[in-house]
FIKOLZA-1660 file (N, C-alpha, C; in steps of 0.1 Angstrom, whole numbers, plus 5000, padded with zeros to 4 digits):
% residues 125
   i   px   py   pz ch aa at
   1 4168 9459 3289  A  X  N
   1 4154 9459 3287  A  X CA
   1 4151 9453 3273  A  X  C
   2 4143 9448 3269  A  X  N
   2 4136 9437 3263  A  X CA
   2 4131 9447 3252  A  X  C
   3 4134 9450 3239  A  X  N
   3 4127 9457 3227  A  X CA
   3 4112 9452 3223  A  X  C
   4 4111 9439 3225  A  X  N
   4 4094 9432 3218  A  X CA
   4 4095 9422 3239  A  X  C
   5 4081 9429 3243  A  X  N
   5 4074 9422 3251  A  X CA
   5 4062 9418 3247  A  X  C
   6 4063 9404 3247  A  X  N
   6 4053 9398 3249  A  X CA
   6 4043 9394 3259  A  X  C
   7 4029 9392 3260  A  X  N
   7 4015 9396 3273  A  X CA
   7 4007 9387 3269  A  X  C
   8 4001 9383 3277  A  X  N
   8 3984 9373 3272  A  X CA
   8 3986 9361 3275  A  X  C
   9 3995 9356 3278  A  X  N
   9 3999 9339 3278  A  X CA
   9 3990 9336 3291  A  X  C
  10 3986 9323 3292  A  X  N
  10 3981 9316 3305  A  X CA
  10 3973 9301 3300  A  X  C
  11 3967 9300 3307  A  X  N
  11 3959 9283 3304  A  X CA
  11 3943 9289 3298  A  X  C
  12 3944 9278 3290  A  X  N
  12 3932 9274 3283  A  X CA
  12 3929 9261 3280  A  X  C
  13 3912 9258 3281  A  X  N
  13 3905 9248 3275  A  X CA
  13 3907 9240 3264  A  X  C
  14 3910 9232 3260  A  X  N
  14 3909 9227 3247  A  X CA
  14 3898 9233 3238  A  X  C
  15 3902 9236 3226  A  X  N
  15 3887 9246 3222  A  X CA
  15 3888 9259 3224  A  X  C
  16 3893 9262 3232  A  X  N
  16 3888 9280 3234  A  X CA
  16 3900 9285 3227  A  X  C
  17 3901 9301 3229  A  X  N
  17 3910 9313 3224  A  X CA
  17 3919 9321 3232  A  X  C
  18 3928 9328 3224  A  X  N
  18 3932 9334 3234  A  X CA
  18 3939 9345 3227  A  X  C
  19 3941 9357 3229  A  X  N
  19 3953 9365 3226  A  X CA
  19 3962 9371 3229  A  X  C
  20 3975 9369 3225  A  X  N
  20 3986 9373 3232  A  X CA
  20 3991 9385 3220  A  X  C
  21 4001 9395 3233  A  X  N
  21 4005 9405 3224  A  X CA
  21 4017 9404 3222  A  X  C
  22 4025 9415 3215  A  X  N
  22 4037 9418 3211  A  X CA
  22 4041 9434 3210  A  X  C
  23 4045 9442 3221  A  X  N
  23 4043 9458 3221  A  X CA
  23 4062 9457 3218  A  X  C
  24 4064 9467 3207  A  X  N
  24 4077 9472 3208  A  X CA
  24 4083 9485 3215  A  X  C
  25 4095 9486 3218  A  X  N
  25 4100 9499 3221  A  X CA
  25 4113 9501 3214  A  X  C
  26 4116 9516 3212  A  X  N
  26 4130 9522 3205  A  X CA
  26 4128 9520 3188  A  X  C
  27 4116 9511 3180  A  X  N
  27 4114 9511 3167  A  X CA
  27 4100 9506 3169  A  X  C
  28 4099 9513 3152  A  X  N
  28 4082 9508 3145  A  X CA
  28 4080 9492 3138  A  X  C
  29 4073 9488 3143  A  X  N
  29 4068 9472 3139  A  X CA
  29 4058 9473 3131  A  X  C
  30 4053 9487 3126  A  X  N
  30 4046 9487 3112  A  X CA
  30 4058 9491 3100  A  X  C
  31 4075 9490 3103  A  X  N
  31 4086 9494 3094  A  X CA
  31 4092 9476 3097  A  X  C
  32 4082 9467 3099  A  X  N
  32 4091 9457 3105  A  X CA
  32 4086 9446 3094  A  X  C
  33 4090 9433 3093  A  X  N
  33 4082 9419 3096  A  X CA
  33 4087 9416 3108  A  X  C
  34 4070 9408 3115  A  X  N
  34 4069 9405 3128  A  X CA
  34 4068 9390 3125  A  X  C
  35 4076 9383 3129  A  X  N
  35 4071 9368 3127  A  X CA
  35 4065 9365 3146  A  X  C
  36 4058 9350 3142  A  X  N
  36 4057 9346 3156  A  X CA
  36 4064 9332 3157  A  X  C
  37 4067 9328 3167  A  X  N
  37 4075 9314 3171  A  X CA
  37 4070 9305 3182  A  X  C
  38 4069 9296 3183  A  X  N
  38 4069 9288 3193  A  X CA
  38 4079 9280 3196  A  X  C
  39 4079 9278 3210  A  X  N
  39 4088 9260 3215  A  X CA
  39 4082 9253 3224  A  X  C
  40 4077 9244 3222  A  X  N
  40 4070 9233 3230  A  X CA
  40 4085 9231 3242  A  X  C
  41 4084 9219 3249  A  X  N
  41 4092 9212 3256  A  X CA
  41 4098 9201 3252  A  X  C
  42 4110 9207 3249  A  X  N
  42 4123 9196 3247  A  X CA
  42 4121 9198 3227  A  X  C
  43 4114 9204 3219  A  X  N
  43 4114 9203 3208  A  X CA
  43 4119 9218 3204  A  X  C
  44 4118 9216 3189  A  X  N
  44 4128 9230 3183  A  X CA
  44 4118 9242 3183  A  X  C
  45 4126 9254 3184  A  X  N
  45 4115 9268 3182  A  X CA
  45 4110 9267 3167  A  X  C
  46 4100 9268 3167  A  X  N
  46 4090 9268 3154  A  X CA
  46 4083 9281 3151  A  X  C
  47 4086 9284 3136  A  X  N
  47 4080 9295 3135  A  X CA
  47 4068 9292 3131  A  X  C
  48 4055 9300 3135  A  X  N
  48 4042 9297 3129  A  X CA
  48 4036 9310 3121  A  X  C
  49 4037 9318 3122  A  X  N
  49 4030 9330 3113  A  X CA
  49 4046 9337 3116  A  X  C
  50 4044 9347 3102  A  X  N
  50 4049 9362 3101  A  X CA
  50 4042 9374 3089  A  X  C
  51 4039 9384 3089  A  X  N
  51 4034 9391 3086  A  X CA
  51 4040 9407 3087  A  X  C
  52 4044 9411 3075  A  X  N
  52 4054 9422 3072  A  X CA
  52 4041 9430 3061  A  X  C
  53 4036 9444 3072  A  X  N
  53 4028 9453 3065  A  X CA
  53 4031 9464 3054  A  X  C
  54 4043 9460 3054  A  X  N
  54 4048 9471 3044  A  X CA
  54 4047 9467 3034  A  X  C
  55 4051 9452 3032  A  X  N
  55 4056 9447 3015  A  X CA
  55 4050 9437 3012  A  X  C
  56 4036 9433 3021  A  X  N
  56 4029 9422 3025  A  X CA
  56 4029 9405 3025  A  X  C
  57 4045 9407 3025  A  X  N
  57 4055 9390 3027  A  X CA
  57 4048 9387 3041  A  X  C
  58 4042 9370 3038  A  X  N
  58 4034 9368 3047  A  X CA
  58 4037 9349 3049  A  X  C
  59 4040 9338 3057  A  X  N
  59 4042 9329 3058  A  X CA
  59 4026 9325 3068  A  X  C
  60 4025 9311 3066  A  X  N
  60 4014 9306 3079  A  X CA
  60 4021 9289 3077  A  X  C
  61 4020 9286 3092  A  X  N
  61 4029 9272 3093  A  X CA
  61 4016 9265 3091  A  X  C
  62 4016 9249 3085  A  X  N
  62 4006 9242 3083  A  X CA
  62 3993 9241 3096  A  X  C
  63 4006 9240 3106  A  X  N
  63 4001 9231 3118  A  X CA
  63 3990 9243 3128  A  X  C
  64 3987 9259 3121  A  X  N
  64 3982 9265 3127  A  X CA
  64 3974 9273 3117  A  X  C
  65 3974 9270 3100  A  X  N
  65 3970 9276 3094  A  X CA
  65 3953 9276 3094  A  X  C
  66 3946 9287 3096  A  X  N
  66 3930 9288 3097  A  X CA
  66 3923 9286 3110  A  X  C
  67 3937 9285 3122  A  X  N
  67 3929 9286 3133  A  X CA
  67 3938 9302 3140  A  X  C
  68 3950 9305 3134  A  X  N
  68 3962 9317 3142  A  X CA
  68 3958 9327 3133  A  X  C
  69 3957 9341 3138  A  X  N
  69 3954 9349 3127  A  X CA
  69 3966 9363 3136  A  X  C
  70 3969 9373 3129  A  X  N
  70 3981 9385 3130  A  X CA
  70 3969 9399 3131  A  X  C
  71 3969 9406 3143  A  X  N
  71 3965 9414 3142  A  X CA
  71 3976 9431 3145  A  X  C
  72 3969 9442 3140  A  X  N
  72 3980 9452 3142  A  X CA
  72 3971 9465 3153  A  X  C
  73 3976 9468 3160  A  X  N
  73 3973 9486 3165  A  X CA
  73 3985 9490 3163  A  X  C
  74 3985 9497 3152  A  X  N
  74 4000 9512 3152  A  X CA
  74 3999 9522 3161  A  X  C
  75 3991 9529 3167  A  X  N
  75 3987 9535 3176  A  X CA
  75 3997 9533 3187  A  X  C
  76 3994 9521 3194  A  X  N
  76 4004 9512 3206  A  X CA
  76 4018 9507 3201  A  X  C
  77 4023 9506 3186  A  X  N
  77 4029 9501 3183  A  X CA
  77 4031 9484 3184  A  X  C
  78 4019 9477 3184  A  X  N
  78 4017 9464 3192  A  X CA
  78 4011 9457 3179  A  X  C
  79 4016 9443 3180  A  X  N
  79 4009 9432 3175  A  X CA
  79 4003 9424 3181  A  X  C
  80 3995 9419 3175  A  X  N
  80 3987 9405 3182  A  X CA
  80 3984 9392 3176  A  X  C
  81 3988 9383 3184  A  X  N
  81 3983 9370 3177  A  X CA
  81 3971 9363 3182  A  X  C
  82 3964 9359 3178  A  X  N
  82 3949 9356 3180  A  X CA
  82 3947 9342 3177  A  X  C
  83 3943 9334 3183  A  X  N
  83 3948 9316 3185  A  X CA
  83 3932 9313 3189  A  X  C
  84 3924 9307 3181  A  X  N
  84 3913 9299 3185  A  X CA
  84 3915 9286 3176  A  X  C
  85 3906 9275 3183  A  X  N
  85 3899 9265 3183  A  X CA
  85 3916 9256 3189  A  X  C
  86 3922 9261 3201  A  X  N
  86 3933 9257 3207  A  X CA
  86 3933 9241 3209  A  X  C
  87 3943 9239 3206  A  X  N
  87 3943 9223 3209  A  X CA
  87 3957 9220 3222  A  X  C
  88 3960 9206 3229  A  X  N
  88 3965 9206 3234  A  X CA
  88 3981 9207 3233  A  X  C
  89 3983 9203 3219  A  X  N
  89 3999 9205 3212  A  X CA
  89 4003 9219 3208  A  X  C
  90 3993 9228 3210  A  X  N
  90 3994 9238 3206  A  X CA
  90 4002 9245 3224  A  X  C
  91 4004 9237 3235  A  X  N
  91 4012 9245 3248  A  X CA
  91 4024 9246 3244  A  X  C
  92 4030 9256 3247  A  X  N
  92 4044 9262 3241  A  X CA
  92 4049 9275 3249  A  X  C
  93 4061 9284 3250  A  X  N
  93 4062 9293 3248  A  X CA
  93 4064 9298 3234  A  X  C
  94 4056 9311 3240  A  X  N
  94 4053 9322 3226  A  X CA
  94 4061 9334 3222  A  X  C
  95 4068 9337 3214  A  X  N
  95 4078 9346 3211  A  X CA
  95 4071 9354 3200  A  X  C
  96 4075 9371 3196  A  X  N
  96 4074 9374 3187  A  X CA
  96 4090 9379 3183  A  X  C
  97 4091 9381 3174  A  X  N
  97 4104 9389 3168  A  X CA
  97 4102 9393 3159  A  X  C
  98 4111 9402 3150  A  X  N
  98 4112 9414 3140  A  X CA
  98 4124 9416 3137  A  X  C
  99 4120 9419 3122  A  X  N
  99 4134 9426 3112  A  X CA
  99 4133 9434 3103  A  X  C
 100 4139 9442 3096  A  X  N
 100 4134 9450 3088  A  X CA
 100 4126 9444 3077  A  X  C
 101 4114 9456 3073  A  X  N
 101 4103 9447 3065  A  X CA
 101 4111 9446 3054  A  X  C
 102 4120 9456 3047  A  X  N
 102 4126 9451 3033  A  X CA
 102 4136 9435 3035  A  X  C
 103 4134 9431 3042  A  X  N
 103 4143 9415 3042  A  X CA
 103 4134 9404 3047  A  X  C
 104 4120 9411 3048  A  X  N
 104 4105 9401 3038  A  X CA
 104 4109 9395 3056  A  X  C
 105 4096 9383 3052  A  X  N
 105 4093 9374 3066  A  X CA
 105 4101 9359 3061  A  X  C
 106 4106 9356 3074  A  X  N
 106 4117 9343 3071  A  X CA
 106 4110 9334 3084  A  X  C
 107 4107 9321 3079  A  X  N
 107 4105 9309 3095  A  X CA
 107 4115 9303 3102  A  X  C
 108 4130 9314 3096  A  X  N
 108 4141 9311 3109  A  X CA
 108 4142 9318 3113  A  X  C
 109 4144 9313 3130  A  X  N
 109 4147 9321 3144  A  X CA
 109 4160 9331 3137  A  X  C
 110 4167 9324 3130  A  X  N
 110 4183 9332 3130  A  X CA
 110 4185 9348 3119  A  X  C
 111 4174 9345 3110  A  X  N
 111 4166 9352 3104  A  X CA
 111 4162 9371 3116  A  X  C
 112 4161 9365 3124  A  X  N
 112 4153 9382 3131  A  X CA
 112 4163 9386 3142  A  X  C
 113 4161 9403 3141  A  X  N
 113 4169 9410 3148  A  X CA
 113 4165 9410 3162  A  X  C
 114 4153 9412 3166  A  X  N
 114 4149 9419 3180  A  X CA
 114 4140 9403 3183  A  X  C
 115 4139 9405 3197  A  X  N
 115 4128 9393 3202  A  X CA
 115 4127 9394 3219  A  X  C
 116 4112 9388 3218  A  X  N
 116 4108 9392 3234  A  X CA
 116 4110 9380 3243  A  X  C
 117 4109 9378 3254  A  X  N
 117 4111 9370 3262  A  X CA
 117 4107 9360 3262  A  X  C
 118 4095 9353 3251  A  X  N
 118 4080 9352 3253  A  X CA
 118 4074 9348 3268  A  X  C
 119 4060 9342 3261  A  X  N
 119 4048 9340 3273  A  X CA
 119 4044 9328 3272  A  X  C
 120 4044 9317 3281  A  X  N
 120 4035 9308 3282  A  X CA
 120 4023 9305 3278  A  X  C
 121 4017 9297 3272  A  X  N
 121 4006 9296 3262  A  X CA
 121 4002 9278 3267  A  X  C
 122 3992 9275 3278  A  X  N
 122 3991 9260 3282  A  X CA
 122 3975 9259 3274  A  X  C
 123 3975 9249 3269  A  X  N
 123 3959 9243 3265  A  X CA
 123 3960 9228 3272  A  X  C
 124 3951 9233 3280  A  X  N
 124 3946 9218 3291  A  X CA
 124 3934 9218 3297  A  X  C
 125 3930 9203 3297  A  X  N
 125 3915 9205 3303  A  X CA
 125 3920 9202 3319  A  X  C
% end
């Protein structure tokens, strides 16, 4: 079983929003940095945000900065990524992953402990 699942993926409009989650089990992801990642088709996994609440080490990749934002419920244990004004290069699968917050947020894959299966994320008219 899968420690970070990922939810919310599906098709979207060019333009529109969407948000996908990231719920953990067996650990706290408010004791974490959560980065997020993507991989288009045939290209390399790219990290685009991470965000570590504890020590407030925080990264934003160019290519999504002011449209991707990180949201938290501790309650659920869950993160969320929140994606408006979608464009079509923005289709990918969506990963989150985590590592302990004291070893800060890194935009390498090889960088994090745990990771979910991700979810499909299409922007198409």
């Amino acid at each position: 079983q899968s420690q970070l699942v990922e939810s919310g993926g599906g098709l979207v409009q060019p333009g529109g929003s969407l948000r996908v989650s990231c719920s953990a089990s067996g650990f706290s992801l408010g004791a974490s940095a959560v980065g997020w990642f993507r991989q288009a088709p045939g290209k390399e996994r790219e990290g685009i945000l991470c965000f570590s609440d504890s020590d407030g080490d925080t990264y934003y990749a160019d290519s999504v900065k002011g449209r991707f934002s990180i949201s938290r419920d501790n309650a659920q244990n869950t993160v969320y990524l929140q994606m408006n004004s979608l464009k079509p290069e923005d289709t990918a699968v969506y990963f989150c992953a985590a590592r302990p917050f004291y070893r800060g947020c890194s935009s390498m894959p090889a960088a994090y402990n745990y990771w979910g299966q991700g979810t499909q994320v299409t922007v198409s008219s």
